[in-house]
MDTraj code that builds the backbone (N, CA, C; nanometers):
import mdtraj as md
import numpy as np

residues = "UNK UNK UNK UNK UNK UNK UNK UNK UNK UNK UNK UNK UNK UNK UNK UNK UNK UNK UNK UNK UNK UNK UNK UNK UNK UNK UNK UNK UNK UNK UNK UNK UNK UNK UNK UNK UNK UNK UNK UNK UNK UNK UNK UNK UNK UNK UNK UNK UNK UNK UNK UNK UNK UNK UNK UNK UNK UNK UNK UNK UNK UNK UNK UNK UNK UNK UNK UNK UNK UNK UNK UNK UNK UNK UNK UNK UNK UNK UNK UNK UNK UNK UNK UNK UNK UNK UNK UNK UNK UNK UNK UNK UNK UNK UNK UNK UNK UNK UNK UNK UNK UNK UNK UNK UNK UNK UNK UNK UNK UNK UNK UNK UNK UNK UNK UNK UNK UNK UNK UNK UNK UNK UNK UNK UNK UNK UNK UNK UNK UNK UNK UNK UNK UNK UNK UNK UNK UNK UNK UNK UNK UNK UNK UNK UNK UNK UNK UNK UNK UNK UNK UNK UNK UNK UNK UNK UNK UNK UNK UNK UNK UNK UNK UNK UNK UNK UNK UNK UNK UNK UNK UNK UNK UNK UNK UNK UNK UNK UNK UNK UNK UNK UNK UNK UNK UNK UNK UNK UNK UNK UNK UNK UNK UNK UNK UNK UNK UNK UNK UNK UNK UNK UNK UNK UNK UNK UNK UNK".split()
xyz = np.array([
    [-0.9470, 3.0322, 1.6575],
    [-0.9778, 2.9580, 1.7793],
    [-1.1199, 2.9026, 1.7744],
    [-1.2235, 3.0364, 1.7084],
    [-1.3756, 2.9340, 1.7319],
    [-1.3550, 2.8486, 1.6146],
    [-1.2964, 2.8600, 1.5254],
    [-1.2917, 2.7195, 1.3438],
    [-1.2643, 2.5987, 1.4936],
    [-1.1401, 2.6362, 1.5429],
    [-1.0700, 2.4830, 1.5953],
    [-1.1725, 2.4561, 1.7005],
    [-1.2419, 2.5322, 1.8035],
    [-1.3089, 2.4596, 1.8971],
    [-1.4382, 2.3721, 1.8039],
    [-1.5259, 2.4524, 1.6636],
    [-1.5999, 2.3746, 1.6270],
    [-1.5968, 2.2616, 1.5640],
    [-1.4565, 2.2487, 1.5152],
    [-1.3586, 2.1075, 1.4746],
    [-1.3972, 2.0177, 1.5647],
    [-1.3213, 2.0625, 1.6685],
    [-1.2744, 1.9517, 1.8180],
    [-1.4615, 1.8876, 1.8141],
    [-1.5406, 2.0067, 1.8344],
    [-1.6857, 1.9658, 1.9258],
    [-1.7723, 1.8625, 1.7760],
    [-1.7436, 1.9132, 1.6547],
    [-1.7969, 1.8117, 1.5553],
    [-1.7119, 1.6150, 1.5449],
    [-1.6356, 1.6860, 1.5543],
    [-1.5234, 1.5178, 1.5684],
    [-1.5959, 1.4861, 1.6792],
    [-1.5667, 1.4969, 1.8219],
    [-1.6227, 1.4396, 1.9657],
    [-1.7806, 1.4004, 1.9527],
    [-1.8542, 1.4337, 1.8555],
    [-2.0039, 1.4431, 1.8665],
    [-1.9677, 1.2675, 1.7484],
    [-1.8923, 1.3302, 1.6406],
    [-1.9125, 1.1981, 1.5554],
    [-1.8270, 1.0797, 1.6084],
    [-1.7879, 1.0673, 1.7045],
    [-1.6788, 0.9744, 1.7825],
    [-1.8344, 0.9055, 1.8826],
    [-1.8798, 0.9922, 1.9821],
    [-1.9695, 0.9452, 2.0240],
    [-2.1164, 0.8435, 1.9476],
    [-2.1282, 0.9128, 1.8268],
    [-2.2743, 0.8350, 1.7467],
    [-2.1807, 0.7223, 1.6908],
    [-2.0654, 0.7392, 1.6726],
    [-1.9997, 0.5898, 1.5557],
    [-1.9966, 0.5315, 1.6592],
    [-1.9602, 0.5551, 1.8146],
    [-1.9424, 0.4165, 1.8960],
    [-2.0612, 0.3331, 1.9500],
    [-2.2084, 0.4999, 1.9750],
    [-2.3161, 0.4105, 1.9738],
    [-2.3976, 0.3475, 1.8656],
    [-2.3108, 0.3779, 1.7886],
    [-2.3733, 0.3005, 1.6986],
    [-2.3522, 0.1334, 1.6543],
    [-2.2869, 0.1085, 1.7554],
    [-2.2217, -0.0149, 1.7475],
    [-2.3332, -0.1441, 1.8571],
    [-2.3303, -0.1811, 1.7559],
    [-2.4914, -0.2757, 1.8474],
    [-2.4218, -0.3747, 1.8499],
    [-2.3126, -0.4365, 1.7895],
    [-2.2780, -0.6388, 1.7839],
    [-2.1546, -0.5927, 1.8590],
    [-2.1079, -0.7191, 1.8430],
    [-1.9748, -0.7425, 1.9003],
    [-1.8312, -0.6819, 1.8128],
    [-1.7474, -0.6212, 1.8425],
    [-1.6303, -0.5916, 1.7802],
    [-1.6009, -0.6840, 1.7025],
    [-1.5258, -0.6544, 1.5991],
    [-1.4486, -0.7366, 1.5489],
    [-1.2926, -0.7594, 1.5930],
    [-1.2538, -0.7909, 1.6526],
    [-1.0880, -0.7944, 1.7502],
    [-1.0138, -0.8636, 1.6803],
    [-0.8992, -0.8689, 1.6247],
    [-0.8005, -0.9538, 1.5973],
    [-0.7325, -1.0557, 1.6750],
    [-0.7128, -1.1426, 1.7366],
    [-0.6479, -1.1850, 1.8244],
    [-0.4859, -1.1499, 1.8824],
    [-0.4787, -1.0757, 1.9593],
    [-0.3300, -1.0339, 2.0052],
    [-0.2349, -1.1281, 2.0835],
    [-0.1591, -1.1119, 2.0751],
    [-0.0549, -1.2228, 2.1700],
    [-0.0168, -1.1026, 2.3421],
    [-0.0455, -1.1704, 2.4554],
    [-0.0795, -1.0403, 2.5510],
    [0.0526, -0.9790, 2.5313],
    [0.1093, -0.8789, 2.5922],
    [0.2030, -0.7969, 2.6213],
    [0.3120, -0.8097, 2.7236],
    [0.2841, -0.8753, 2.8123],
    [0.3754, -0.9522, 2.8943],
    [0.4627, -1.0535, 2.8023],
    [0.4283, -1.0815, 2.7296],
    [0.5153, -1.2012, 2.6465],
    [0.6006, -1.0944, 2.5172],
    [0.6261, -0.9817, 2.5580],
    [0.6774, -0.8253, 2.4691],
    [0.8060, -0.9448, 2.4909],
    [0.9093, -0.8983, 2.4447],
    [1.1168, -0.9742, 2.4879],
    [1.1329, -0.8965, 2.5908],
    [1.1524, -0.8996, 2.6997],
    [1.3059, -0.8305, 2.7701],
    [1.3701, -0.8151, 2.7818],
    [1.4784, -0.8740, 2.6589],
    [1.5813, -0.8547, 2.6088],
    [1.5903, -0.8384, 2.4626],
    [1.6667, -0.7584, 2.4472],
    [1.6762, -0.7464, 2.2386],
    [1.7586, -0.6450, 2.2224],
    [1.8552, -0.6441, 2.1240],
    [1.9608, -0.5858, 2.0657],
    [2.0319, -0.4786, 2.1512],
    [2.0885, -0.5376, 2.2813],
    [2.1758, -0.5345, 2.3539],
    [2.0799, -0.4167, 2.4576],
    [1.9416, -0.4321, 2.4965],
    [1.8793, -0.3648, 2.5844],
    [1.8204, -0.4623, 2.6741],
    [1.8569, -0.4513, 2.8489],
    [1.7519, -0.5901, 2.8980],
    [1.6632, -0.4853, 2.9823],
    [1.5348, -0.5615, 3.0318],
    [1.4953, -0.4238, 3.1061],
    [1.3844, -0.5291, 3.2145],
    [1.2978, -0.4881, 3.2938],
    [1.2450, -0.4913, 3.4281],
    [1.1449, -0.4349, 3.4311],
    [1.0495, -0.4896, 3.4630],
    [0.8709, -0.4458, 3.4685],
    [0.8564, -0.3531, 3.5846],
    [0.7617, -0.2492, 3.5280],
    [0.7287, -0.1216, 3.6355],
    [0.5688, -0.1306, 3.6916],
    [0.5437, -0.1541, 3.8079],
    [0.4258, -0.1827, 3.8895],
    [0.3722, -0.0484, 3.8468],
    [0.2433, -0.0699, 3.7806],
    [0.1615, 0.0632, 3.7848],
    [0.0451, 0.0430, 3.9050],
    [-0.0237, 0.1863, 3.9612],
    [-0.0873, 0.1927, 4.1248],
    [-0.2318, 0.1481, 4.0051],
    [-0.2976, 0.0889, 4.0848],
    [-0.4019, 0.0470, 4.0679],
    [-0.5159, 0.1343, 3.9935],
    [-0.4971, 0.2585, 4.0887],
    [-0.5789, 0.3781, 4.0669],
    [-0.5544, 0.4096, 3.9096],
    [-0.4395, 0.4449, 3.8561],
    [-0.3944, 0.4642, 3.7398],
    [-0.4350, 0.3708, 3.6554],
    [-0.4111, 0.1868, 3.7008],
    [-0.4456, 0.1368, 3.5917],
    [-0.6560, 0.1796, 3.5710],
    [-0.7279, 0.2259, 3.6631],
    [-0.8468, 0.2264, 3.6967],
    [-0.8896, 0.3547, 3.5760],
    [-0.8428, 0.4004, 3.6094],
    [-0.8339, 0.5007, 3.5672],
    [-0.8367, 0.5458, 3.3881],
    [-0.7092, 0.4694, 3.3774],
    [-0.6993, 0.4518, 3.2595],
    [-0.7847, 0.3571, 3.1312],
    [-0.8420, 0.2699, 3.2359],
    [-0.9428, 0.1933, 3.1432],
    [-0.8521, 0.0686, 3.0581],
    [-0.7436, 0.0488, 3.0959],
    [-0.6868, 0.0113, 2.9508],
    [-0.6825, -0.1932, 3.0243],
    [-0.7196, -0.2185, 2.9303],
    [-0.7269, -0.3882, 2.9049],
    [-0.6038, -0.4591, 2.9847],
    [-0.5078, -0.4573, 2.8418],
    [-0.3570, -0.4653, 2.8704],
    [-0.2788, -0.3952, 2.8422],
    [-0.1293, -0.4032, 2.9300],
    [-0.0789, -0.3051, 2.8975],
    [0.1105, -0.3219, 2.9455],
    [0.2069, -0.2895, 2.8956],
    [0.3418, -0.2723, 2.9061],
    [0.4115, -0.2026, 2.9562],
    [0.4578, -0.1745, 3.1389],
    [0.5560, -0.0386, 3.1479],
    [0.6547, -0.1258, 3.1489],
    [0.7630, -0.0884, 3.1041],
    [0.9094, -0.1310, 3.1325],
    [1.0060, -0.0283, 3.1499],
    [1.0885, -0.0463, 3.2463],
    [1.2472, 0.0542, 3.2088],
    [1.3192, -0.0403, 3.1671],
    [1.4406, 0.0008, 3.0454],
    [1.4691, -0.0554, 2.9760],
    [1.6477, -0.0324, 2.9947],
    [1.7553, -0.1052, 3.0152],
    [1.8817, -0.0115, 3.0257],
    [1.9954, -0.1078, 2.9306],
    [2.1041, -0.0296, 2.8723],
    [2.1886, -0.0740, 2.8352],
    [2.2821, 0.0003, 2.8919],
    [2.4600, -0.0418, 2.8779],
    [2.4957, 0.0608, 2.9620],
    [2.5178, 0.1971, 2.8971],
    [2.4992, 0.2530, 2.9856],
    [2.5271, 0.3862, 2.9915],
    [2.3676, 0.5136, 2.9504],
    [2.2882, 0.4106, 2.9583],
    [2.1691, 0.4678, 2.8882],
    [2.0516, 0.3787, 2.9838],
    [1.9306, 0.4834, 2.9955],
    [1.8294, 0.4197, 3.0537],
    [1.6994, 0.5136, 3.0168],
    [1.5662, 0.3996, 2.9793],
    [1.4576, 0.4659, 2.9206],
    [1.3542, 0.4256, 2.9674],
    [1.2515, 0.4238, 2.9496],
    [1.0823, 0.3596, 3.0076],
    [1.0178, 0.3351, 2.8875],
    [0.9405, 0.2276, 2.8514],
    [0.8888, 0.2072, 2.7477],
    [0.6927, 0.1560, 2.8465],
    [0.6495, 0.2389, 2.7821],
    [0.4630, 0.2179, 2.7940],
    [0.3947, 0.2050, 2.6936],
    [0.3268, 0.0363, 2.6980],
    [0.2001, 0.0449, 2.6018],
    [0.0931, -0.0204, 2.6277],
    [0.0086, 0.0212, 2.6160],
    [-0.1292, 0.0380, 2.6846],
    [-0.2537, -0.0089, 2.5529],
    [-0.3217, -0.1264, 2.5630],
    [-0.3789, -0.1552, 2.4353],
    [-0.4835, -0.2037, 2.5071],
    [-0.6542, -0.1276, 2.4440],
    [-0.7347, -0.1412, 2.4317],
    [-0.7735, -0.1725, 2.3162],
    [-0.8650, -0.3266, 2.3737],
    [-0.9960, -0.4431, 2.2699],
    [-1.0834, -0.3177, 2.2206],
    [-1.1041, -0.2067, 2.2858],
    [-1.2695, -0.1740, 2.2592],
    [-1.2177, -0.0665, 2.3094],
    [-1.3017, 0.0921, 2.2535],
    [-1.2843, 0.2222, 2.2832],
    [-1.4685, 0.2962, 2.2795],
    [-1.4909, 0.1995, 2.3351],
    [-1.6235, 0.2845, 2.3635],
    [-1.5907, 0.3566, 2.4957],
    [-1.7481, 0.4154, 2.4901],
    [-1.7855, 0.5246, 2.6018],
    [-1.6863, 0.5083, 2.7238],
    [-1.5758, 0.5678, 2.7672],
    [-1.4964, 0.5535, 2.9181],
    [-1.4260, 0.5067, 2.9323],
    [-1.3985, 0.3983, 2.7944],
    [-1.2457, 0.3290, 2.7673],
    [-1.1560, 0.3908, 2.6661],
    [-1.1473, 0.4949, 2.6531],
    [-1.0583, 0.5096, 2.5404],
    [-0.8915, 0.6023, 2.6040],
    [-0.8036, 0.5756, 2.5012],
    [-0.6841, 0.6180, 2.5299],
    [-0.6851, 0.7594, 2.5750],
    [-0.5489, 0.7756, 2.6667],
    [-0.5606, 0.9299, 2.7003],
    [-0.4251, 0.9593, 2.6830],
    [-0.4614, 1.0818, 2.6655],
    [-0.3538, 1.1597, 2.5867],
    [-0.2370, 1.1542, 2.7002],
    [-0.1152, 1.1705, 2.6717],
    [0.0280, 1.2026, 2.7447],
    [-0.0022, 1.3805, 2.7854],
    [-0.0499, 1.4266, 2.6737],
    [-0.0305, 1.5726, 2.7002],
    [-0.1645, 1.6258, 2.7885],
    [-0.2545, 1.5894, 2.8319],
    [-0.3480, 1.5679, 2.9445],
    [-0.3002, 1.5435, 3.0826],
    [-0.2145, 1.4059, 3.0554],
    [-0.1867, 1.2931, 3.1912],
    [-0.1054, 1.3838, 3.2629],
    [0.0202, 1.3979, 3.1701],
    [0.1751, 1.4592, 3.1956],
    [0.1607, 1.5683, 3.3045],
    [0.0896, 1.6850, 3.2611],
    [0.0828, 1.8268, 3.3687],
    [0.0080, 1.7925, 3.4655],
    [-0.0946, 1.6664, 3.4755],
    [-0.1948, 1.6517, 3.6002],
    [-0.0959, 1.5659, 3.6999],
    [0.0211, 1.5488, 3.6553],
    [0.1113, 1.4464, 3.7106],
    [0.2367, 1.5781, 3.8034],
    [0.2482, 1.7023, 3.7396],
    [0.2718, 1.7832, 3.7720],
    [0.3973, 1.8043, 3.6857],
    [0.4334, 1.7695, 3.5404],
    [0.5445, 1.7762, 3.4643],
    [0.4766, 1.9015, 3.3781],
    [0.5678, 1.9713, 3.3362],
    [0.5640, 2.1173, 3.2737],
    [0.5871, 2.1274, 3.1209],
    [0.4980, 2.1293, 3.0271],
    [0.5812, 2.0752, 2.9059],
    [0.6462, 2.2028, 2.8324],
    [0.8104, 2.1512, 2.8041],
    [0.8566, 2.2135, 2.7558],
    [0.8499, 2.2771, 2.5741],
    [0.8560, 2.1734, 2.5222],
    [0.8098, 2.1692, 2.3952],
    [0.7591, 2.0697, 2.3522],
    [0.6255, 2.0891, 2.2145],
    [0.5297, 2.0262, 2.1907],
    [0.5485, 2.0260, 2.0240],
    [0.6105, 1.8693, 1.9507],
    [0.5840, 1.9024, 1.8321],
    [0.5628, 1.7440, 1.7866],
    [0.5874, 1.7243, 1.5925],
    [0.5708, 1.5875, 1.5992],
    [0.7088, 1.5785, 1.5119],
    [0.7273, 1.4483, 1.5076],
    [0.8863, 1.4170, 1.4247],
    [0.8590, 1.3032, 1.3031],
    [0.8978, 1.2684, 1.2023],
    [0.9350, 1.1375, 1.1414],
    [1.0048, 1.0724, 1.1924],
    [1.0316, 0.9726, 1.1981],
    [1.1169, 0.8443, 1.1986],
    [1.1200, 0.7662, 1.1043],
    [1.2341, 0.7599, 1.0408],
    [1.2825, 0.6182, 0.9582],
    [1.2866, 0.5135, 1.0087],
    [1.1957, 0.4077, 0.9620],
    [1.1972, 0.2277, 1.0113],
    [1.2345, 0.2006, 0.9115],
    [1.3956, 0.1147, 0.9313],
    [1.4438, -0.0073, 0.8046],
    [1.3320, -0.0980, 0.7784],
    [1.3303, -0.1336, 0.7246],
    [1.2110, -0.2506, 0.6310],
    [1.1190, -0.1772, 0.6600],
    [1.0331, -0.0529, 0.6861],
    [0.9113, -0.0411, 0.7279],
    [0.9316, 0.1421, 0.6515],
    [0.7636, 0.1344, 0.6348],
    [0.7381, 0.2628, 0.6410],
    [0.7858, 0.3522, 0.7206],
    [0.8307, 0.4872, 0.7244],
    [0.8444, 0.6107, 0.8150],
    [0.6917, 0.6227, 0.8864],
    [0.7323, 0.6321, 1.0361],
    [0.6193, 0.6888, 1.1129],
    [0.6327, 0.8344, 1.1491],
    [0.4703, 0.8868, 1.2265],
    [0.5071, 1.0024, 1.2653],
    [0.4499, 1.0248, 1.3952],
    [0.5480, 1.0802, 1.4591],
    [0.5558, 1.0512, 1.6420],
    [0.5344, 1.1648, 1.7105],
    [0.5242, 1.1961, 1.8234],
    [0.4671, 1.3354, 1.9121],
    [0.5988, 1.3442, 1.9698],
    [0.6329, 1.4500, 1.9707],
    [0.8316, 1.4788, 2.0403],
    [0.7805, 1.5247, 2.1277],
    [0.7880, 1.5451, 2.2843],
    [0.7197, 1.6358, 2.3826],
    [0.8520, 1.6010, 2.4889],
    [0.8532, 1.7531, 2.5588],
    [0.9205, 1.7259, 2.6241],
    [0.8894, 1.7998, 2.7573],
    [0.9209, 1.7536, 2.8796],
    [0.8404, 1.7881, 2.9993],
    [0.9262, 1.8435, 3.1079],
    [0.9381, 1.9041, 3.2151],
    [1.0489, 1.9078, 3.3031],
    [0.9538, 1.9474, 3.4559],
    [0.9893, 1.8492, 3.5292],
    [0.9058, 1.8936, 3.6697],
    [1.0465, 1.8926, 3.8090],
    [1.0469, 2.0663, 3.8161],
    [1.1563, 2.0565, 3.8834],
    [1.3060, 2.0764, 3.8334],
    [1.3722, 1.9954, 3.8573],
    [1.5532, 1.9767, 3.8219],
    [1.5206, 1.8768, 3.6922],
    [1.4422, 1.7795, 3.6880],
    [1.3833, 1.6656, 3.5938],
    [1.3389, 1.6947, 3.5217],
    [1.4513, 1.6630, 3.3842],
    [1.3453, 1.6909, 3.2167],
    [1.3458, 1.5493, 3.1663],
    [1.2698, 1.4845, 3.0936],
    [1.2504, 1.4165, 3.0174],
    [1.2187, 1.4226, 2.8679],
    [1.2534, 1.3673, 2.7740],
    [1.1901, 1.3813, 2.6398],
    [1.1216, 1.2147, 2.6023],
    [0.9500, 1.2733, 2.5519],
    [0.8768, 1.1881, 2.5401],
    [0.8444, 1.1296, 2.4328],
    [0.8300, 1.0224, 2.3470],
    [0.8074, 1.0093, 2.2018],
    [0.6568, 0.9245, 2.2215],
    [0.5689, 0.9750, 2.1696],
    [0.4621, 0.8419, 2.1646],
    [0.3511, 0.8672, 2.0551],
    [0.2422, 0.7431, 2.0265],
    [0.2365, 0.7404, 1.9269],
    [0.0754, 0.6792, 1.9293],
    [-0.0143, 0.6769, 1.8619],
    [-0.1421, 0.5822, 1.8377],
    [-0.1165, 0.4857, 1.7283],
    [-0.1200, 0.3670, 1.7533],
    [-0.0946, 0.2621, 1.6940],
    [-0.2269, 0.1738, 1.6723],
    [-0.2835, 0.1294, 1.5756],
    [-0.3652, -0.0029, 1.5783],
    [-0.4681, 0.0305, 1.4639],
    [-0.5120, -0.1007, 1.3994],
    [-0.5968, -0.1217, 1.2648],
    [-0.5148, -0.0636, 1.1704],
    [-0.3823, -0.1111, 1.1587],
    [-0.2964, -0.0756, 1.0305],
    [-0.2919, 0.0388, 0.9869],
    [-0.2369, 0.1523, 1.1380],
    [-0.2002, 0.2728, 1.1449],
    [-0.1849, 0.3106, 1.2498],
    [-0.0815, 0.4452, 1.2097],
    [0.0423, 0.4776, 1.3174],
    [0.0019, 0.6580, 1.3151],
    [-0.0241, 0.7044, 1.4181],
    [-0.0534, 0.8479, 1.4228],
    [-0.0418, 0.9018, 1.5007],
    [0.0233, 1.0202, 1.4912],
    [0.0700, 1.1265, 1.5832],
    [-0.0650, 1.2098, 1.6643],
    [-0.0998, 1.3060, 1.5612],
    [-0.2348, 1.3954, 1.6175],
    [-0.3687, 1.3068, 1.6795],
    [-0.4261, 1.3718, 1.8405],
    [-0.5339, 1.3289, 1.8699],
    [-0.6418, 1.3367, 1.8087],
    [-0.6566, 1.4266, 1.7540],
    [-0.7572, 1.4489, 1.6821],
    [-0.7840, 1.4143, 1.5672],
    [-0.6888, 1.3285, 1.4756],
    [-0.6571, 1.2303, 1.3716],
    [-0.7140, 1.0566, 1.4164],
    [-0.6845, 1.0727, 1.5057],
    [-0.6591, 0.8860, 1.6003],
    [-0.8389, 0.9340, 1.6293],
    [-0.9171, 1.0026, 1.6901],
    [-1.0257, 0.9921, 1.7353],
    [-1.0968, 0.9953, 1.5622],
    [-1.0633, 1.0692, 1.4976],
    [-1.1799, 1.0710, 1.3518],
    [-1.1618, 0.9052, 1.3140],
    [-1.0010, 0.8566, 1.2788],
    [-1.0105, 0.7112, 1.2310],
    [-1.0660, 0.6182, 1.3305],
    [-1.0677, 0.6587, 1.4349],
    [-1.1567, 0.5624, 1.5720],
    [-1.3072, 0.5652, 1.4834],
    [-1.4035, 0.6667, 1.5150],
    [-1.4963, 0.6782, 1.4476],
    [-1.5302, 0.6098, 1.3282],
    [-1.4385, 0.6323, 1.2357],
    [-1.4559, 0.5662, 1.1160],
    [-1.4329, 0.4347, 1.1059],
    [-1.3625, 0.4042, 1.1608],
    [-1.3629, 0.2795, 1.1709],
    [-1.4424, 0.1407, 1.2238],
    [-1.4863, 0.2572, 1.3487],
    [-1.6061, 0.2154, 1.4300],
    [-1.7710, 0.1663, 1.3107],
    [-1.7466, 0.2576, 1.2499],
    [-1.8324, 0.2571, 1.1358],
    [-1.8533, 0.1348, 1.0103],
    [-1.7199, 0.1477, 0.9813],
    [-1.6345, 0.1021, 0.8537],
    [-1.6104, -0.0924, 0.8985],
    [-1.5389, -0.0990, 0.9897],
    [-1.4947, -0.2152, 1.0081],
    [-1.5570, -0.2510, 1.1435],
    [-1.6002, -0.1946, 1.2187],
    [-1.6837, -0.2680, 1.3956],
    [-1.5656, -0.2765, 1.4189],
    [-1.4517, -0.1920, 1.4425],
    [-1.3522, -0.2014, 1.5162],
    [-1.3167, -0.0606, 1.5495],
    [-1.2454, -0.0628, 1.6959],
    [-1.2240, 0.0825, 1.7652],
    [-1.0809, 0.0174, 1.8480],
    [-1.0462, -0.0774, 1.8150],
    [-0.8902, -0.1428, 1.9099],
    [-0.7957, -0.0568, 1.8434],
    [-0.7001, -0.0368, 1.9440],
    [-0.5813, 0.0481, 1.9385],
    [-0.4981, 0.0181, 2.0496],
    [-0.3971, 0.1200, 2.0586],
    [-0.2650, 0.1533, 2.1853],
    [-0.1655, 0.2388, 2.1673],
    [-0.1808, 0.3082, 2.2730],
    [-0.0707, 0.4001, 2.3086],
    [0.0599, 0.3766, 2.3520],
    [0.1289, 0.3925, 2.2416],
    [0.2840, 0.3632, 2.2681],
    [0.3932, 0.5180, 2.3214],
    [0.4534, 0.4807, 2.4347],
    [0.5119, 0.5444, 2.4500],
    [0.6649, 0.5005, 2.5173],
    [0.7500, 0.6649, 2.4602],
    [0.8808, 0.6151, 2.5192],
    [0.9663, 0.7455, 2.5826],
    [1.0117, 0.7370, 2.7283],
    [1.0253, 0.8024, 2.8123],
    [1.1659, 0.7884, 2.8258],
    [1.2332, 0.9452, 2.7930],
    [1.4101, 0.8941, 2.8216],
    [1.3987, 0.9989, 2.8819],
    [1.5141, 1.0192, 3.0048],
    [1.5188, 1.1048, 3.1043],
    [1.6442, 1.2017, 3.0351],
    [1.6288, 1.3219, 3.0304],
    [1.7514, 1.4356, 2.9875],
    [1.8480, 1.4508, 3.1226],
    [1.9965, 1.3461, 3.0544],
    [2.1021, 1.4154, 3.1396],
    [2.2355, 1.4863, 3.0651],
    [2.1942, 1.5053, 2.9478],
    [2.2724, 1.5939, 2.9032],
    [2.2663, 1.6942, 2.8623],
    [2.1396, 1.6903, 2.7200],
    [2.0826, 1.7592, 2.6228],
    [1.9409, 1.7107, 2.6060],
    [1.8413, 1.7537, 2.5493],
    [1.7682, 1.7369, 2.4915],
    [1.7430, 1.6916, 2.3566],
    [1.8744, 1.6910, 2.3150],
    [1.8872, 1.6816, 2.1236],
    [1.9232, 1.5645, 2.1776],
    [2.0215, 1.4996, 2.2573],
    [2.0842, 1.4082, 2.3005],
    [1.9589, 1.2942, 2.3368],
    [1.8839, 1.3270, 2.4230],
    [1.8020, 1.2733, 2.4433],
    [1.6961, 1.1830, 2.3621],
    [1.6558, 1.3113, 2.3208],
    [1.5562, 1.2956, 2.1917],
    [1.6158, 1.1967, 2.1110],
    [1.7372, 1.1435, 2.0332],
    [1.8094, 1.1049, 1.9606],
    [1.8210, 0.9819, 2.0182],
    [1.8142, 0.9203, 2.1665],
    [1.7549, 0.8135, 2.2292],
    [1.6360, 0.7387, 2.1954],
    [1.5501, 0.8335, 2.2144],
    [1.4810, 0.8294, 2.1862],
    [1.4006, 0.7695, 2.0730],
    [1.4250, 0.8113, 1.9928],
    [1.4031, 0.7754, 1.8513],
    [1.4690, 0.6753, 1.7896],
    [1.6324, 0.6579, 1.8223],
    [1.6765, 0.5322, 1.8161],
    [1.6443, 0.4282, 1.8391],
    [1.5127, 0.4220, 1.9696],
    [1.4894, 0.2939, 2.0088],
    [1.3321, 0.2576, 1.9885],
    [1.3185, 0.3395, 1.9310],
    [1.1845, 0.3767, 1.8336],
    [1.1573, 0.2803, 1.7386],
    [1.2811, 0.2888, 1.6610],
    [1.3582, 0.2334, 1.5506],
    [1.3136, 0.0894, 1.6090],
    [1.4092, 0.0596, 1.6738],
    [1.3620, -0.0922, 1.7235],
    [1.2833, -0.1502, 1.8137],
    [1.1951, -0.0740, 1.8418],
    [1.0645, -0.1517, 1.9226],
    [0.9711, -0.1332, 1.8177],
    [0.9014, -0.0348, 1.7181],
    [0.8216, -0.0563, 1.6190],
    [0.8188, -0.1718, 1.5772],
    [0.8965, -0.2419, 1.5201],
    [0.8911, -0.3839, 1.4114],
    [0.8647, -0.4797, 1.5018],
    [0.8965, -0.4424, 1.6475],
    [0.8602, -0.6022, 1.7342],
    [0.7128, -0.5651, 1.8071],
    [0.6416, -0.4698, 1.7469],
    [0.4858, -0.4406, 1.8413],
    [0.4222, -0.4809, 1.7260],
    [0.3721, -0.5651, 1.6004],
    [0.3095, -0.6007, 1.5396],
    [0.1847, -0.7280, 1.5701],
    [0.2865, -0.8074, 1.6904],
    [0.2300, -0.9377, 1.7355],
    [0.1290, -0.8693, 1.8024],
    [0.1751, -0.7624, 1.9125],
    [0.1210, -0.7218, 2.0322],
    [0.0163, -0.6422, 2.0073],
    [-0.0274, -0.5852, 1.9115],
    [-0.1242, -0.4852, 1.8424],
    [-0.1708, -0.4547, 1.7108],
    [-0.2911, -0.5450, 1.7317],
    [-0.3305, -0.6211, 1.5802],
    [-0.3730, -0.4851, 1.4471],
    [-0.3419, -0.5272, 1.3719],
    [-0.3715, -0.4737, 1.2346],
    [-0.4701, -0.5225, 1.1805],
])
top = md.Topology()
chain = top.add_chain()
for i, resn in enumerate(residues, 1):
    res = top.add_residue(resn, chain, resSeq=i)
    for name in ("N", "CA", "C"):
        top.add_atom(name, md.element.get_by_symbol(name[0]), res)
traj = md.Trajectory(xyz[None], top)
């Protein structure tokens, strides 16, 4: 426990000097915004979710994507949230932070592969939450500067370094929210299916 807290407190110290250390302007890729994501694609149409103000305030985040998404017999939430710049007070926040302050209970906490046709295998955070009668299983992911990562504490060192390396700290938090009405394996398996096909279409939306 003290190895991992002096981990956590050396990363957070070198996250802080790589971002002040940033005197010019980012280097940003140009993104195409997120509103222009499809709302329709391979037999899923779906409907934009008003986030409260406070939350978007909160969150710091630039731009950003909620959708519920349905085909029949199936219905999911898709969130992505992409920050230009991750300095001091803007940076992504974790699901596993947000989730219990929201009052969801997490059930289990691990990470998974996924197979992408034409694409590399990613590796994703499986979490699953239940507040009440309501379980959900969660898949999400840190995406941006031509990488895909599960662990926080992975996504904050390449923040840093990068910050360093390239004058870039842009990223986004992708996430995908299917509600458990059967199983959890069931779920999960939603999940990840549609994983499958929103990866290859977030390339425009979150520059490399």
């Amino acid at each position: 426990m003290k190895t991992a807290f002096l981990f956590t407190a050396a990363l957070l110290l070198a996250t802080f000097f790589s971002l002040g250390a940033l005197q010019h302007a980012e280097e940003v890729p140009p993104a195409v915004p997120l509103s222009q994501f499809p709302s329709q694609f391979a037999g899923w149409t779906s409907s934009d979710l008003a986030l409260d103000p406070s939350v978007l305030a909160m969150a710091g985040v630039h731009d950003y994507l909620n959708r519920r998404f349905t085909e029949p017999g199936q219905v999911l939430e898709l969130y992505v949230g992409y920050y230009p710049t991750q300095r001091t007070g803007d940076t992504i926040h974790s699901p596993k932070n947000c989730l219990p302050g929201g009052g969801w209970v997490p059930l289990q906490a691990r990470e998974q592969t996924i197979a992408i046709p034409g694409h590399a295998p990613i590796r994703v955070n499986d979490y699953a939450v239940a507040k009440g009668t309501d379980q959900a299983v969660v898949l999400y992911w840190y995406q941006g500067r031509g990488r895909v990562i599960a662990s926080e504490y992975a996504a904050k060192w390449w923040m840093a370094a990068d910050a360093l390396e390239r004058h870039r700290t842009d990223g986004a938090l992708v996430r995908i929210w299917v509600p458990v009405h059967q199983s959890l394996a069931s779920a999960d398996e939603q999940a990840a299916a549609f994983a499958r096909l929103v990866y290859p279409r977030l390339a425009a939306y979150i520059p490399n």
